[in-house]
N, C-alpha and C positions, 0 to 999 in steps of 0.2 A: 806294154812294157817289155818284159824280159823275163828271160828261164830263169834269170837269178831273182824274183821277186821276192821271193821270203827271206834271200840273204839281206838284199837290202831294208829289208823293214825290222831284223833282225839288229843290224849293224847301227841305223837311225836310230832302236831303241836301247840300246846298248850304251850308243851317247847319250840319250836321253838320261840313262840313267844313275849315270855316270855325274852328268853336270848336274842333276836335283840333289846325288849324295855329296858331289864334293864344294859347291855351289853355295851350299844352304838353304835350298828350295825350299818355302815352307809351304805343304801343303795341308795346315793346318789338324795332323794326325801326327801321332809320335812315329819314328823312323822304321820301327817293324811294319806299320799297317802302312806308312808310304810303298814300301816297297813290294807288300803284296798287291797295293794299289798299281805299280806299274808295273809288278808280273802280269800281272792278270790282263790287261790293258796288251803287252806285249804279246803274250801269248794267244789271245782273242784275235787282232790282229794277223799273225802268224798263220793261224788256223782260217779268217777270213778270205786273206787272200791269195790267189793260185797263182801258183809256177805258171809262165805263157811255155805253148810249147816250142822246141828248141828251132831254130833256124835253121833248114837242110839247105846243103852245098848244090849247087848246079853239078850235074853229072861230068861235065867236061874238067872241073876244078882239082889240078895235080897238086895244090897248094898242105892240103888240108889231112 
């Protein structure tokens, strides 16, 4: 993937969460425990998966 991999699983859960609270998602728990239910979920996640490391330039590259 990419150096930015926890922004993006960050950003996807973000929507995620976004569309369950504004949506109506039911996830058959009342609205406090849904949401610990997707911190948790998020930040698991977050913690699982690593940053790739970053992409170095070719030495000749005046661009960068």
């Amino acid at each position: 993937m990419s150096q930015h991999n926890k922004l993006w699983i960050s950003l996807v859960m973000a929507i995620a969460a976004f569309l369950r609270s504004y949506s109506g998602i039911d996830l058959g728990v009342d609205d406090a425990t849904a949401t610990a239910i997707v911190g948790a979920i998020w930040s698991a996640l977050v913690w699982l998966i690593p940053n790739g490391k970053p992409v170095s330039k070719p030495d000749g590259d005046q661009n960068g």
